[in-house]
N, C-alpha and C positions, 0 to 999 in steps of 0.2 A: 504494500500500500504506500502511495507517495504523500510527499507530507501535507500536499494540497488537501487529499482526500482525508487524511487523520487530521487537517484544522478543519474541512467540514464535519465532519463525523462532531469534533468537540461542539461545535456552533449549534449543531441538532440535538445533542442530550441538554446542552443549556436551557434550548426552546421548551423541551419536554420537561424540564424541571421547572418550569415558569412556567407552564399552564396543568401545571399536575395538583391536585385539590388543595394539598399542603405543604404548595408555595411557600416560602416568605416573601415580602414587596420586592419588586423588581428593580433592579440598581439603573440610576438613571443613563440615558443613552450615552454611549462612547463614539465621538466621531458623527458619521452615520451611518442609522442605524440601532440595532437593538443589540450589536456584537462590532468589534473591529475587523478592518478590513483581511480577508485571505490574502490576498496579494497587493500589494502596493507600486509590484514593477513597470517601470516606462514600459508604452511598444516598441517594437522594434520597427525594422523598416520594410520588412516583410509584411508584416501587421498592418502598416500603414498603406501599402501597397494593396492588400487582401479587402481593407476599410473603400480604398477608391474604386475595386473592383465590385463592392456591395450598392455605393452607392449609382453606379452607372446600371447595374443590375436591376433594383429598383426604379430609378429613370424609364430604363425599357420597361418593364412591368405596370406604368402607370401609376405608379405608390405615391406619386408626389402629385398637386394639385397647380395649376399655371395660374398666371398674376392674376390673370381675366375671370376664374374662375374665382378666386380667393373674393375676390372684388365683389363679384355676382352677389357673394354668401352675405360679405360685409352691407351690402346694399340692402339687402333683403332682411337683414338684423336691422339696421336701419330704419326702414320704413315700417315695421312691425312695432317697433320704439317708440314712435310717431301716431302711429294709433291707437299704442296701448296707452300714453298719456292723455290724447283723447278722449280717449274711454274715461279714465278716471276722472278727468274733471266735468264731462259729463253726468258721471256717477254722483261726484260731489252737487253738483245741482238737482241731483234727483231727490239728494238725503239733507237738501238745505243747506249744506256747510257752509260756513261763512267765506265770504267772498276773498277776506285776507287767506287763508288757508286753501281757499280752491286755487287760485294764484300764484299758491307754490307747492300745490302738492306732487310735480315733478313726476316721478316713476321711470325706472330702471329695465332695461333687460341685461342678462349678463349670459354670457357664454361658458360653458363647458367643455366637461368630455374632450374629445379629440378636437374640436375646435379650439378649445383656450389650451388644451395642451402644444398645439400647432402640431399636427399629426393626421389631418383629416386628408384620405383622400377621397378618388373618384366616387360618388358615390356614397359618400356617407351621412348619413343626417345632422344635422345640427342639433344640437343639445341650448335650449336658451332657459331660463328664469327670468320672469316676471316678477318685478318685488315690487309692492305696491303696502301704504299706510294702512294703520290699525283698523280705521275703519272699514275698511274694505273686507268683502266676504268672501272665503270661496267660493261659493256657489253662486255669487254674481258671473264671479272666472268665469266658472266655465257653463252657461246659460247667455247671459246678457254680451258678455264680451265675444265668447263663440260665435254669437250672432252676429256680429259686429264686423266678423272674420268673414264667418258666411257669404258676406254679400258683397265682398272686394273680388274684381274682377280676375286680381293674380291668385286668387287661393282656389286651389282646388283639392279635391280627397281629402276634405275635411272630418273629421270625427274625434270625439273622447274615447281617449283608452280608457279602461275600469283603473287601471294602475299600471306605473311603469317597472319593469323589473328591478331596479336596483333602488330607487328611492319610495318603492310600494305605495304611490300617488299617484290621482290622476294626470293624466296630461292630454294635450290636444294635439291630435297628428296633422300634419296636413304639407302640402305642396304650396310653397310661395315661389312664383315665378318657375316652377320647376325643378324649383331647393325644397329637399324634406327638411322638415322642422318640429322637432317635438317641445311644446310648448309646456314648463310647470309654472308654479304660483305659489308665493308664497307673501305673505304678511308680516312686517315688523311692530316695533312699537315705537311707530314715529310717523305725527302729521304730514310728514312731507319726504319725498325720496329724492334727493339729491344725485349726480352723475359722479359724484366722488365719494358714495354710501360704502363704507368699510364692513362687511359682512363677517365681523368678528366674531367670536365668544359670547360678547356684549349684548349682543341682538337676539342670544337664545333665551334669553331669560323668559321673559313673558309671551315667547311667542308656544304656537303649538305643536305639538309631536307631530303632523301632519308638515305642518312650516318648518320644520325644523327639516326632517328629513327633503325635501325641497331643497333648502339652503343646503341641504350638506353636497348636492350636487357639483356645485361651484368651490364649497370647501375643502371637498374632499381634491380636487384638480390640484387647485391652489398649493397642498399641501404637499401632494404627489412634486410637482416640481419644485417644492424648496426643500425637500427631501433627499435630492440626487445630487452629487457631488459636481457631475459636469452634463447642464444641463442640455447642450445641443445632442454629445455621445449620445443619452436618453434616448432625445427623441429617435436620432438614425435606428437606433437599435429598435423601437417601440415601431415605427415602421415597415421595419423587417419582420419582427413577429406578426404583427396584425397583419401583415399580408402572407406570411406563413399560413397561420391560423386560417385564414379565410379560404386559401389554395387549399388546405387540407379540409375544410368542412369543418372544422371544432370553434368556428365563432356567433358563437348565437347562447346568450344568456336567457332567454325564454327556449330554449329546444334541449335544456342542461348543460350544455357546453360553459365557457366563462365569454361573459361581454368585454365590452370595453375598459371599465373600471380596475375591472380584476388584472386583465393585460397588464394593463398599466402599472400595477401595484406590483405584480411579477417580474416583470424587468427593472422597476426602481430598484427594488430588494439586491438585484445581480449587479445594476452599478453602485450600490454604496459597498460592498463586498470586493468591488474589485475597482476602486477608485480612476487609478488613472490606466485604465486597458481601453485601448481603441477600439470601435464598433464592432467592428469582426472577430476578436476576440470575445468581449459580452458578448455578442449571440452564440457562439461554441460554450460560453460558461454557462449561457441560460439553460443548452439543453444538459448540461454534462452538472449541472446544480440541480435541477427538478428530474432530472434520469435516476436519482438517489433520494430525493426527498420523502419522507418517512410520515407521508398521509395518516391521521387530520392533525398532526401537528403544523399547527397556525405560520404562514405566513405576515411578518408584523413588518411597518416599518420605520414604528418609535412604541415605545413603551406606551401602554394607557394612560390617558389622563381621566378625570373624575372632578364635574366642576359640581358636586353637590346639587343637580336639578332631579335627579330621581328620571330620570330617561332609562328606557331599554336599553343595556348595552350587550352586544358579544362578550359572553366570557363562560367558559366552558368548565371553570373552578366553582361555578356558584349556578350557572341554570343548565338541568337536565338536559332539555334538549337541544343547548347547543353542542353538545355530545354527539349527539345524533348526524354534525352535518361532515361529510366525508371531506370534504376540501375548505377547509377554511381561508380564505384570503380579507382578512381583516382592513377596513377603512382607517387611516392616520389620523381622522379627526375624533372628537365626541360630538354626538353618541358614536363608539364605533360598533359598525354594522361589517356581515360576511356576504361579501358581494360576489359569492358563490354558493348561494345556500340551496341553489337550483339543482347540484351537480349530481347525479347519482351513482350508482357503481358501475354502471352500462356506460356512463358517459367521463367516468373517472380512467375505468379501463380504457377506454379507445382514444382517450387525451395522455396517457402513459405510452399504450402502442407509437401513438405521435411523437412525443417526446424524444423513447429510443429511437424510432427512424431519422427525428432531425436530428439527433445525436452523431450516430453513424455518416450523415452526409456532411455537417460540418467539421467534424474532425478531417474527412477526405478532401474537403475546402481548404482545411487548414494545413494539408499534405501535400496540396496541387493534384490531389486524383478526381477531383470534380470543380466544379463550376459553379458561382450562384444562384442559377437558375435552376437546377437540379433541385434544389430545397425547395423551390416554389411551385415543382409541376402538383400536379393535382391526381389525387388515388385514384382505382380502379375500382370504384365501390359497387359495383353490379357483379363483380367477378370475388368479391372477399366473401359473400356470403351464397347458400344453397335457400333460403329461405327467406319471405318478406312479408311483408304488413303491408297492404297499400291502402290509405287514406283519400280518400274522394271526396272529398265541400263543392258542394254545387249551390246556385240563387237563379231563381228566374229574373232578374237583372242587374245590369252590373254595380250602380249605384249600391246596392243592396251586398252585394257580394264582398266590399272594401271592408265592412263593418264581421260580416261571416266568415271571413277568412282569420280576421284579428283575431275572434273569439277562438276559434278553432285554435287558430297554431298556440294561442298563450296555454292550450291545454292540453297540448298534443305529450309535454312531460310527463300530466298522470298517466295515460295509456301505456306509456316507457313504462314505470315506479309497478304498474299492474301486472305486466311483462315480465318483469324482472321477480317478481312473486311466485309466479311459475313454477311448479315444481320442476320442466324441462327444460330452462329455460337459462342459458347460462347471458347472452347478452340480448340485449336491443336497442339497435344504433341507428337510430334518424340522422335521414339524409337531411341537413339544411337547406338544399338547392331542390325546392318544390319545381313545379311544372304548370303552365297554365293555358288554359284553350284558349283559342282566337278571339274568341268573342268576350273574354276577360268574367265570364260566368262560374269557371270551374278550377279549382287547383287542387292537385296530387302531392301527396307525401310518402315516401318511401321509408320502410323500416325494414334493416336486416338482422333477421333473429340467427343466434349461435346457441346451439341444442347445447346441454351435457348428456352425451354416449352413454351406451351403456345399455340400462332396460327400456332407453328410448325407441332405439332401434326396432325394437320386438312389439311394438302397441302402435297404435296409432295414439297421436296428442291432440286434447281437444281444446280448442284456443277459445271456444264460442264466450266461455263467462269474459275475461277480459274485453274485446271486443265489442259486446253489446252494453258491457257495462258503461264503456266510453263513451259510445254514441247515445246513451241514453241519458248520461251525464252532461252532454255538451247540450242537445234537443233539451234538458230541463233547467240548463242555466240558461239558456236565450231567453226561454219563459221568463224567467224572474228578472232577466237584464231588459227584458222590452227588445230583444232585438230580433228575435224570430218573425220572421215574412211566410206568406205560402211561396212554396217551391223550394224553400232552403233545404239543402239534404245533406247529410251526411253517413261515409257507408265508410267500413274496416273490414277487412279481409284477408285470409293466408292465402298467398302464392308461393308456389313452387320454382325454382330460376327458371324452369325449361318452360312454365306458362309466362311468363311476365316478356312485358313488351313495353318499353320504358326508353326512354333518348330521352338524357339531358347535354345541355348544350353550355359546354365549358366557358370559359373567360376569355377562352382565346378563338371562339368559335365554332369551334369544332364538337363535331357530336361524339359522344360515347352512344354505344347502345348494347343491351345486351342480350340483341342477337344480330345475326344480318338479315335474316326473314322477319317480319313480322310473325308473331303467333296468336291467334283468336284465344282470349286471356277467360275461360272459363266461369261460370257466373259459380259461387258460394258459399252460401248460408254461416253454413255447421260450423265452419274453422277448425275442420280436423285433417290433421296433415297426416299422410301416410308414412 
């Protein structure tokens, strides 16, 4: 063992003795981080060589966003800024407020996520917050002001999510100009919001558990990058993964995979560990550090803080079930939350399988036996598995459909969790890259189930209770959401590889399929597979 790996080895029993029930307080941060650096050595000029070869890589791949583009986004935060102040002093004349206070009630948006990180590419949505005075209500948000939204001629695919994965709140989806944009809200305790509003500590006192996590959207960013020793390195690297990530299918925090936040908190962790190592090196430490890491012990990337509000926090020393969550990656701010609490064992093993294969390819990067693009081609996922789940959401219109597919995909992880119950049932791995008909009515999801052998072989397995439990589960939540239409359907089913007839169409164009004939895909019930 080299002594790289015998200082990590030391850095993981520390982790484990600081979340084991009879702790003592944890010693305050050294450096950064919640341990001192493993390596503190310059790159070399190899390294630095390997680093310009990443980021030309990248360049071709599309991972970076042009000035024109960037601009679009800013423009669009912008004029969204402009109506939501609007709105509010609007509001304030509805609710009578005195006229000196409607005058400066101002109001904010702020940016997130991979936008305020500077990390967003092609394609990606914008993360904003709304921060708006005390008196302001939610349910104005997202009613009155939705409306408001509604009837701008750049907004289109407008809807409320019930809640967004990571800060468990509503938000509002929509397209401005052709920019996704997921809209939250949150409320302080202050008449008026200034453009130079400081989203401290200070602001959670009287606000609410709902505003709270809201704000931590932005706080939690904020923190992420003053967290990292060198903050451009970060980003290159955090660019490489999320497009890693995405080429392999493991980026979707509502389908169990990790989102964005989690990413982010993942690669912080590998640069404050290895301070001053150039891009190309942190990405070989990210997979050759998490190829070893010794699940649910917590990823952190500062000790806890505790400002006496009585909030929910992660801590696995004091509430049962956050025992329970297999991949912990813990938020830097308070309250801190596990912004992987989606992840299951189906979705923990096939983000491990990921890991060692990027493992394996960047150490032959770091050998000159491959290439960077090599890391980014994208699996054979019709060819890994003998067995599927195929998921079908239909609407008899398309307006209608934008809202039915939400519902569906945010619950397509219990069917996984149901799956994985099974007595035969050793994995079930959704494909994130659904499928959609022409007339934008209908989209498919693929699952491939991995049996455990054995007395499986000799019975048939019958899949019918999970499956209809789903569908019965998503048709009785639409009821209580309001959002069920006539025509809305949804069906689950086992396929066999040799029935399924399935093209998806990669990032590069190109089809996979898994067959070259078409095959007439069997209609069935039962869900029992021979």
């Amino acid at each position: 063992m080299c002594n790289e790996e015998i200082y990590f080895l030391i850095i993981l029993i520390i982790d484990i003795v600081n979340t084991s029930p009879d702790a003592s307080p944890p010693a305050p941060p050294r450096r950064y981080g919640i341990s001192g650096p493993i390596s503190e050595d310059q790159p070399s000029e190899d390294q630095l060589i390997l680093t310009e070869q990443l980021i030309k890589t990248l360049a071709t791949c599309d991972a970076f966003v042009d000035d024109l583009e960037l601009r679009r986004r800013e423009n669009a935060v912008e004029q969204l800024e402009s109506l939501f102040k609007e709105w509010l002093t609007e509001i304030c004349k509805e609710l009578n407020i005195p006229d000196h206070v409607t005058e400066k009630v101002g109001g904010k948006i702020f940016t997130f996520g991979s936008r305020h990180l500077g990390v967003d590419s092609k394609g990606d949505d914008v993360d904003a917050l709304c921060v708006g005075p005390r008196f302001i209500q939610r349910n104005d948000f997202f009613t009155s002001f939705f409306e408001k939204l509604r009837v701008q001629k750049e907004v289109k695919d407008i809807r409320v999510s019930p809640s967004d994965l990571f800060t468990c709140v509503p938000v509002i989806t929509m397209s401005y100009e052709g920019i996704k944009i997921d809209l939250l809200f949150a409320s302080v305790d202050r008449n008026s919001i200034p453009q130079n509003l400081d989203l401290s500590n200070s602001l959670l006192k009287n606000s609410s558990v709902t505003c709270i996590r809201s704000l931590n959207g932005y706080r939690v960013t904020e923190e992420i990058l003053r967290s990292v020793p060198n903050v451009q390195s970060f980003k290159l690297v955090l660019r490489a993964i999320k497009l890693w990530a995405k080429r392999r299918n493991i980026y979707s925090s509502m389908l169990g995979f990790l989102g964005g936040v989690s990413w982010a908190i993942l690669v912080a962790r590998i640069c404050q560990v290895y301070p001053n190592a150039t891009a190309s090196t942190l990405v070989n430490k990210f997979f050759k550090v998490y190829s070893m890491w010794k699940w649910p012990v917590p990823i952190e990337l500062k000790r806890p803080e505790d400002y006496n509000m009585n909030l929910p926090v992660w801590d696995s020393r004091i509430n049962p079930s956050d025992r329970c969550h297999v991949m912990p990656i813990i938020t830097p701010t308070y309250p801190q939350q596990n912004t992987a609490f989606n992840v299951s064992l189906s979705t923990l093993a096939v983000w491990m399988e990921e890991i060692q294969w990027g493992l394996a390819v960047t150490q032959d990067i770091q050998e000159n036996k491959a290439d960077w693009l090599e890391l980014f081609q994208e699996p054979d996922f019709l060819n890994k598995y003998q067995h599927f789940i195929l998921l079908h959401a239909s609407s008899a219109a398309g307006k209608q459909h934008l809202e039915w597919v939400g519902l569906v995909e945010s619950k397509i992880r219990l069917l996984v969790e149901n799956l994985e119950r099974h007595v035969y049932v050793k994995r079930a791995h959704i494909n994130p890259q659904s499928t959609s008909g022409s007339n934008d009515q209908s989209t498919k999801w693929l699952i491939g189930l991995l049996f455990n052998m054995g007395e499986s072989k000799r019975q048939k397995i019958d899949m019918t209770f999970p499956l209809m439990s789903f569908t019965d589960t998503i048709y009785s939540l639409a009821d209580s959401c309001k959002v069920y239409k006539e025509g809305m359907t949804i069906s689950a089913r086992y396929l066999a590889k040799d029935q399924l007839c399935w093209k998806v169409p990669n990032r590069t164009g190109r089809m996979q399929s898994s067959r070259d004939k078409k095959v007439k895909v069997r209609q069935t019930i039962s869900g029992f597979i021979d």
